[in-house]
C-alpha positions as a printed Julia matrix, in Angstrom:
235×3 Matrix{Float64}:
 -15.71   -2.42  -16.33
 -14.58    1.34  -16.79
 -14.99    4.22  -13.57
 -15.8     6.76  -16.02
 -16.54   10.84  -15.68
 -17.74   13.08  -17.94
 -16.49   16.78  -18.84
 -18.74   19.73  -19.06
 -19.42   20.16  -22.71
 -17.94   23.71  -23.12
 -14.65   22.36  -21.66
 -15.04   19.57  -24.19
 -15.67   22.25  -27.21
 -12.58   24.28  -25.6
 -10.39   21.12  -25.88
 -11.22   20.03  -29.79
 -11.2    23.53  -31.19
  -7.21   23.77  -29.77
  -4.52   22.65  -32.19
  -0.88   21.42  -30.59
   0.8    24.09  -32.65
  -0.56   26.61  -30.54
  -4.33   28.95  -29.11
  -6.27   30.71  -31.07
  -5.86   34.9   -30.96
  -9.43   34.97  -29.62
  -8.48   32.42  -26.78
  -5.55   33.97  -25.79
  -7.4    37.89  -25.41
  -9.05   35.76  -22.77
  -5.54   35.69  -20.63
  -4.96   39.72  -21.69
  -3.76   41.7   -18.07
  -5.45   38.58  -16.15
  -2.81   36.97  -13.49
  -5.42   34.2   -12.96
  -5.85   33.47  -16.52
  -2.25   33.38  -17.18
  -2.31   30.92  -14.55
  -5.15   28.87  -16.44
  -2.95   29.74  -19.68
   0.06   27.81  -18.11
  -2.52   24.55  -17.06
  -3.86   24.75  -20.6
  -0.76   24.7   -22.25
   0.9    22.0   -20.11
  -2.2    19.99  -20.85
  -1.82   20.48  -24.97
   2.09   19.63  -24.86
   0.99   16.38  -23.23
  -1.78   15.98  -25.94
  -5.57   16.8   -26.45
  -7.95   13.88  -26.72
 -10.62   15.09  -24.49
 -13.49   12.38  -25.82
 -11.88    9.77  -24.45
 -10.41   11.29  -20.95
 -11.29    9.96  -17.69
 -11.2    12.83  -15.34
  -9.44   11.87  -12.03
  -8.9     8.37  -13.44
  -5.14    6.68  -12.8
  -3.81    3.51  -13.61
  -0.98    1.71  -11.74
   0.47   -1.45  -13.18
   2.9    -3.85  -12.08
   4.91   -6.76  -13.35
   5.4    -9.38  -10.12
   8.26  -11.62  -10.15
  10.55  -13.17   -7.61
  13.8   -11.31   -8.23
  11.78   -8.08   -7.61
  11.54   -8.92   -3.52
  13.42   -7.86   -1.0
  15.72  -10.01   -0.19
  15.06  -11.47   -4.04
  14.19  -15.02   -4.64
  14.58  -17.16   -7.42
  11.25  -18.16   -7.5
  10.0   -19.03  -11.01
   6.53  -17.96  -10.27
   5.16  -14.25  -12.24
   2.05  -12.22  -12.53
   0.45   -9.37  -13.39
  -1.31   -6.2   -11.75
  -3.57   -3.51  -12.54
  -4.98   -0.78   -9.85
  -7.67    1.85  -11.34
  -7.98    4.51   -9.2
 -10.9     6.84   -9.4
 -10.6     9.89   -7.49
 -13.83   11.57   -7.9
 -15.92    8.09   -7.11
 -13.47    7.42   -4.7
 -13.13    3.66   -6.24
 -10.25    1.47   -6.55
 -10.39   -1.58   -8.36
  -7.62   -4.15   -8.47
  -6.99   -7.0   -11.06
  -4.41   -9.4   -10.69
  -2.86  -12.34  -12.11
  -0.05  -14.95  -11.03
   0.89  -18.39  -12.22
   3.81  -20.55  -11.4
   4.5   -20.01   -7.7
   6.68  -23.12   -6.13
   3.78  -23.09   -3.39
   0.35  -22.06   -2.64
  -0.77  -18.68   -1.7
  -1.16  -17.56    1.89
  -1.67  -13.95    1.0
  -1.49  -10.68   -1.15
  -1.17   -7.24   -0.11
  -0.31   -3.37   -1.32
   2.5    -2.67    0.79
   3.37    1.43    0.98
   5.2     3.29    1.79
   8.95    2.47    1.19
  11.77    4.4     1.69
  12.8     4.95   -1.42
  10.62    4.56   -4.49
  10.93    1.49   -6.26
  12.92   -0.6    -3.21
  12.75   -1.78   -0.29
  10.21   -2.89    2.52
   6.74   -1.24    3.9
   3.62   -2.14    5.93
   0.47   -3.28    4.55
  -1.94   -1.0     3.14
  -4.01   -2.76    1.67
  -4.77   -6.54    1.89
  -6.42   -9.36   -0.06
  -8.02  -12.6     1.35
 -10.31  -15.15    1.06
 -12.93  -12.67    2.6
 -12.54  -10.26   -0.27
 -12.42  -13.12   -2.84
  -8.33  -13.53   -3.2
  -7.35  -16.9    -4.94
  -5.34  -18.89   -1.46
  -4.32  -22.43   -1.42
  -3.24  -22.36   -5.41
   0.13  -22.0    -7.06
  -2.0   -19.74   -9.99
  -4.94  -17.68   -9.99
  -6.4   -14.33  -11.17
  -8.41  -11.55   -8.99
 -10.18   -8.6    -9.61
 -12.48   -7.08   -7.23
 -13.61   -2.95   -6.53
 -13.01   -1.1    -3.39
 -14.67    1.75   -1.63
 -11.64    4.06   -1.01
 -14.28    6.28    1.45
 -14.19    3.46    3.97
 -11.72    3.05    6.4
 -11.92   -0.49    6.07
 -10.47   -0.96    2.93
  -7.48   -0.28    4.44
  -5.72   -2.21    7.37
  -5.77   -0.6    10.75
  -2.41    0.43   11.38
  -2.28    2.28    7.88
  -4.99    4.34    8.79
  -3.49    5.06   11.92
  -0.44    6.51   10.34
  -2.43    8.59    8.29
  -4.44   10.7    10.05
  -6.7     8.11   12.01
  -9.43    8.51    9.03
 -10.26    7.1     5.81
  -9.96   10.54    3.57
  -6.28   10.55    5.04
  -5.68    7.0     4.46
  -6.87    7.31    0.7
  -5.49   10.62    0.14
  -2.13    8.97    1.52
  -2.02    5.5    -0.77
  -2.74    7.63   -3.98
   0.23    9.81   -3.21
   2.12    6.67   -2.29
   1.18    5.17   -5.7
   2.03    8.3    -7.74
   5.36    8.17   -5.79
   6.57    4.87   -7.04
   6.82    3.65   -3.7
   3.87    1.02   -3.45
   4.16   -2.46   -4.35
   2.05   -5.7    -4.7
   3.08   -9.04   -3.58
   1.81  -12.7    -3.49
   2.67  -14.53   -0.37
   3.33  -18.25   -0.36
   4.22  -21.02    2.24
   7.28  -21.21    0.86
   8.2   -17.66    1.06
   5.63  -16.01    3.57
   7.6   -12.39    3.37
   6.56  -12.53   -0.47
   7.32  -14.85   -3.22
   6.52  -11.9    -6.6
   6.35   -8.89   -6.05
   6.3    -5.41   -8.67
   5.84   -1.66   -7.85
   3.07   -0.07   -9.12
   3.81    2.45  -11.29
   1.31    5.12  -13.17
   0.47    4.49  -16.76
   1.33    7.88  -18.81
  -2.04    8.95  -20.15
  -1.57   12.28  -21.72
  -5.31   12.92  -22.34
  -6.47   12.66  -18.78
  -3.33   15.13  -18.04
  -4.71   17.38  -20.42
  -8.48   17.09  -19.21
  -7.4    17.86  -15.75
  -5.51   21.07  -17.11
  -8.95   22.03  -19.32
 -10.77   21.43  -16.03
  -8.51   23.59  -13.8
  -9.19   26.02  -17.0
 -13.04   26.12  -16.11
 -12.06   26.36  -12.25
 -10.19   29.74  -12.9
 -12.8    31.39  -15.27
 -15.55   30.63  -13.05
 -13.51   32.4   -10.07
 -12.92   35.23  -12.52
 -16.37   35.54  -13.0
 -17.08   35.48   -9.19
 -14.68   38.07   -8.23
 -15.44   40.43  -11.03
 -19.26   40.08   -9.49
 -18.01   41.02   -6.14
């Protein structure tokens, strides 16, 4: 299953008829004595650095992965126990949908959370965020499993209590608050265990570099500025 948007054709067009060696002359009369479409000109070009493959973009689509092991908690553990995790964050339909993976563990699972936001990116402890159970179809009881369910990042019930506390006492704040966590390096996800009920494998999520939904967003922020251009000069 892919969360998937879809780019307004003329930003599309824009996109393909750009090469990375540089715009065209009749693009760039566009930005001529125009301090919002040098700003668009700056977007653009950050966007075709990164490289152009607007077919295949997903608008406002991120992907966090993480590799879970035992050495990666803190306190570490030399638990032989790894796994796998994927969170696909969709902005727009305000979707997240988490896979995960583990095999090995030296006890059965009791739990599994996102944990965010730590200290420091990439160590340390946090509170829950996010957690997975029976209720939302978690694998408990077993020393292996896999997972993979879709949340509604609009409801504050995706999202434990306390966390939405923190953040503003409403959902939007809560989600707004674990994306920026997530692009911050300073989310993880664990698998709890009898044996180790603070976490047995852990990782911290970390964004996978897609260039071509960098450079859809800049298109798109593009479109935004010669839209207002066109609104002002109407004015």
């Amino acid at each position: 299953m892919r969360l998937t948007t879809t780019a307004p054709r003329l930003l599309v067009g824009v996109g393909r008829s750009i090469t990375r060696r540089g715009l065209t002359a009749g693009f760039l009369s566009l930005f001529k004595g125009d301090v919002i479409m040098k700003q668009g000109l700056v977007l653009l070009a950050l966007g075709i650095v990164l490289g152009i493959c607007p077919q295949t973009s997903q608008a406002g689509f991120i992907t966090f992965v993480a590799n879970l092991r035992g050495p990666s908690e803190a306190p570490p553990y030399a638990s032989p126990g790894t796994g796998f995790c994927q969170v696909d964050f969709d902005i727009v339909a305000h979707q997240m949908r988490v896979r995960a993976s583990y095999t090995g563990l030296v006890a059965n699972s009791t739990a599994s959370h996102i944990h965010a936001p730590t200290a420091s990116p990439g160590t340390g402890n946090a509170a829950i965020a996010v957690g997975f159970n029976a209720a939302n179809g978690f694998p408990l009881g077993v020393t292996s499993g896999t997972y993979d369910q879709l949340f509604d990042t609009s409801l504050a019930s995706t999202y434990r209590a306390a966390f939405v506390t923190a953040n503003g006492g409403t959902a939007a704040g809560a989600e707004a608050a674990l994306l920026s966590y997530l692009m911050a390096g300073s989310a993880y996800f664990n698998v709890h265990s009898s044996t180790y009920p603070g976490g047995e494998i852990t990782g911290f999520l970390n964004a996978v570099p897609e260039p071509a939904s960098l450079t859809s967003l800049a298109i798109g922020a593009v479109g935004l500025l010669l839209a207002r251009r066109r609104f002002v000069k109407r004015k």
